[in-house]
C-alpha positions in Angstrom: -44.3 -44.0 -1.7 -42.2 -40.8 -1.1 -43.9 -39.3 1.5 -43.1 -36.1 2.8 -43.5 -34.2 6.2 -42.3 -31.1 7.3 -39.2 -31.2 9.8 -39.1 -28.3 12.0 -35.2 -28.8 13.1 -34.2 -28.8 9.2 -36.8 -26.6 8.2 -37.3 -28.7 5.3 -39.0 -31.5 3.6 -38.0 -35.6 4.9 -39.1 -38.4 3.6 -40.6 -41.1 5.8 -41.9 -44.5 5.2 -41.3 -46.2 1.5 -39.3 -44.6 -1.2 -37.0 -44.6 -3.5 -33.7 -43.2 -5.3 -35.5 -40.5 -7.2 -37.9 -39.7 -4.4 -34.6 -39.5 -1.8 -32.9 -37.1 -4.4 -36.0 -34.7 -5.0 -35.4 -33.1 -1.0 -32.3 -31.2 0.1 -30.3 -34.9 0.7 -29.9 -34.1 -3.5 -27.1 -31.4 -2.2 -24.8 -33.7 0.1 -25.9 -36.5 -2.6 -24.0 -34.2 -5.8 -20.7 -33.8 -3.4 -20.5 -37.5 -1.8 -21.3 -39.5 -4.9 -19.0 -38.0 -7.5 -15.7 -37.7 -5.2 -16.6 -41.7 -4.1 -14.5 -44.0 -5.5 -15.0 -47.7 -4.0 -11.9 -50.2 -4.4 -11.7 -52.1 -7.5 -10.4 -55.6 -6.1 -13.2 -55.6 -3.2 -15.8 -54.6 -6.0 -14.8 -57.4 -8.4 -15.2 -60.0 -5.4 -18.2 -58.1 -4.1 -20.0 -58.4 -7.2 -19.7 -62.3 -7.6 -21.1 -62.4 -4.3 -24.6 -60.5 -4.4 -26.5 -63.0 -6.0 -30.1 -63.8 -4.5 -29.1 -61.4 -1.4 -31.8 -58.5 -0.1 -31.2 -55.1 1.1 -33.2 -52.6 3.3 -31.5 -49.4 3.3 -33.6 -47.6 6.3 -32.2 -43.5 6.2 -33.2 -40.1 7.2 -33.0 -37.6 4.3 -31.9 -35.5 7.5 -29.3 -37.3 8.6 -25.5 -36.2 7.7 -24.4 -39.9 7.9 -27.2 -41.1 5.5 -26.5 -38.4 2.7 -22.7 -39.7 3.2 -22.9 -43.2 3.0 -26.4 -43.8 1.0 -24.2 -41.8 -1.8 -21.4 -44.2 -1.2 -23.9 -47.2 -1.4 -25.5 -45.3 -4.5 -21.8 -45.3 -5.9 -21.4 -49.0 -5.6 -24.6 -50.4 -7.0 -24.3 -48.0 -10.0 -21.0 -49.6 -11.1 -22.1 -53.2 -10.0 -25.1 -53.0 -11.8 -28.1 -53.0 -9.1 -27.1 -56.3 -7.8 -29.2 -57.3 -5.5 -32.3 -59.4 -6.0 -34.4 -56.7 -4.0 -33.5 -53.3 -2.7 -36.1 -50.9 -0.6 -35.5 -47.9 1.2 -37.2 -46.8 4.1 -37.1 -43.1 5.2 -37.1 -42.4 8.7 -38.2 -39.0 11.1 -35.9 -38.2 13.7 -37.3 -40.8 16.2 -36.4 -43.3 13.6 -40.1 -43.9 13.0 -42.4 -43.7 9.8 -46.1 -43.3 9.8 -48.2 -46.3 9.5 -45.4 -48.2 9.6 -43.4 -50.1 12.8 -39.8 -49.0 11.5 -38.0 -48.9 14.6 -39.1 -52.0 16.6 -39.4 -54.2 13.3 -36.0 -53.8 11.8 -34.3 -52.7 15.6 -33.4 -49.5 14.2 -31.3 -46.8 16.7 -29.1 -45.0 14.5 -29.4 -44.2 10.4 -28.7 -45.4 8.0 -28.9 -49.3 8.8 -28.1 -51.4 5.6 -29.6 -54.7 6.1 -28.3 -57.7 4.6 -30.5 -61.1 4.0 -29.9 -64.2 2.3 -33.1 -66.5 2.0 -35.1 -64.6 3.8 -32.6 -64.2 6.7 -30.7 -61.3 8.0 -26.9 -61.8 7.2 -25.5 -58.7 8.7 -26.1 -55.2 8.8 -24.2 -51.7 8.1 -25.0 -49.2 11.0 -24.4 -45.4 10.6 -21.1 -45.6 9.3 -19.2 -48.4 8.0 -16.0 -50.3 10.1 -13.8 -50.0 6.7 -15.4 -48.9 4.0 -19.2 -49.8 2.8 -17.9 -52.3 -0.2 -15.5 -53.8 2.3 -18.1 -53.9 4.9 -20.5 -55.4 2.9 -18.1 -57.9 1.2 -17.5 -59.1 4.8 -21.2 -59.5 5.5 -21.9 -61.7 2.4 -18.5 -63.4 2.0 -19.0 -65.1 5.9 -22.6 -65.7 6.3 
């Protein structure tokens, strides 16, 4: 869990393979993270049907702590589950190099991973949708389309 290596384009610490909120915000992702997720305010109506609509639904957030779009819209997502509550039945993260790939771990063929982040959606066990890089609307409206259709 939170596993760091060293990337040489950022010159900084990544995460890569499992982690988590607190492991995400202890490497410079924590400096995009304390612009994006204060100055984010998701839509009231779409929350209020989004939230009525999360039950027994999975999420796999895979990110790069490097990645511009991933401090952007993991804040965003961050946003959203802290006023919903933590909805879902099970949320993981999954932290990616720049080849989209994780030690010990078959990241990029498993999940078909080609840009970050990827929200995945599942509903019993079965993928529902996904979010890729950035979303089509907004991430609430985005993923209130995934789990409203499917």
């Amino acid at each position: 869990m939170n596993k760091r290596i060293f990337d040489e384009k950022s010159q900084t610490d990544i995460l890569v393979g499992n982690c988590n909120r607190e492991g995400i915000l202890g490497t410079a992702f924590v400096n995009d993270y304390n612009t994006e997720y204060p100055t984010y305010t998701p839509v009231a109506a779409v929350m209020d049907s989004l939230k009525t609509r999360l039950d027994g639904i999975k999420c796999i957030v895979v990110l790069g702590t490097w990645c511009g779009d991933s401090k952007e819209q993991v804040s965003h997502f961050w946003k959203i589950l802290d006023q919903l509550g933590s909805p879902f039945a099970e949320l993981s993260y999954i932290g990616v190099d720049r080849e989209k790939t994780a030690p010990g771990m078959n990241v990029k063929e498993k999940y078909t991973i080609e840009k970050v982040p990827t929200f995945i959606f599942y509903r019993n066990d079965v993928e529902i949708g996904r979010i890729i890089e950035t979303p089509s609307i907004s991430i609430e409206k985005d993923m209130l389309n995934i789990v409203k259709t499917k």
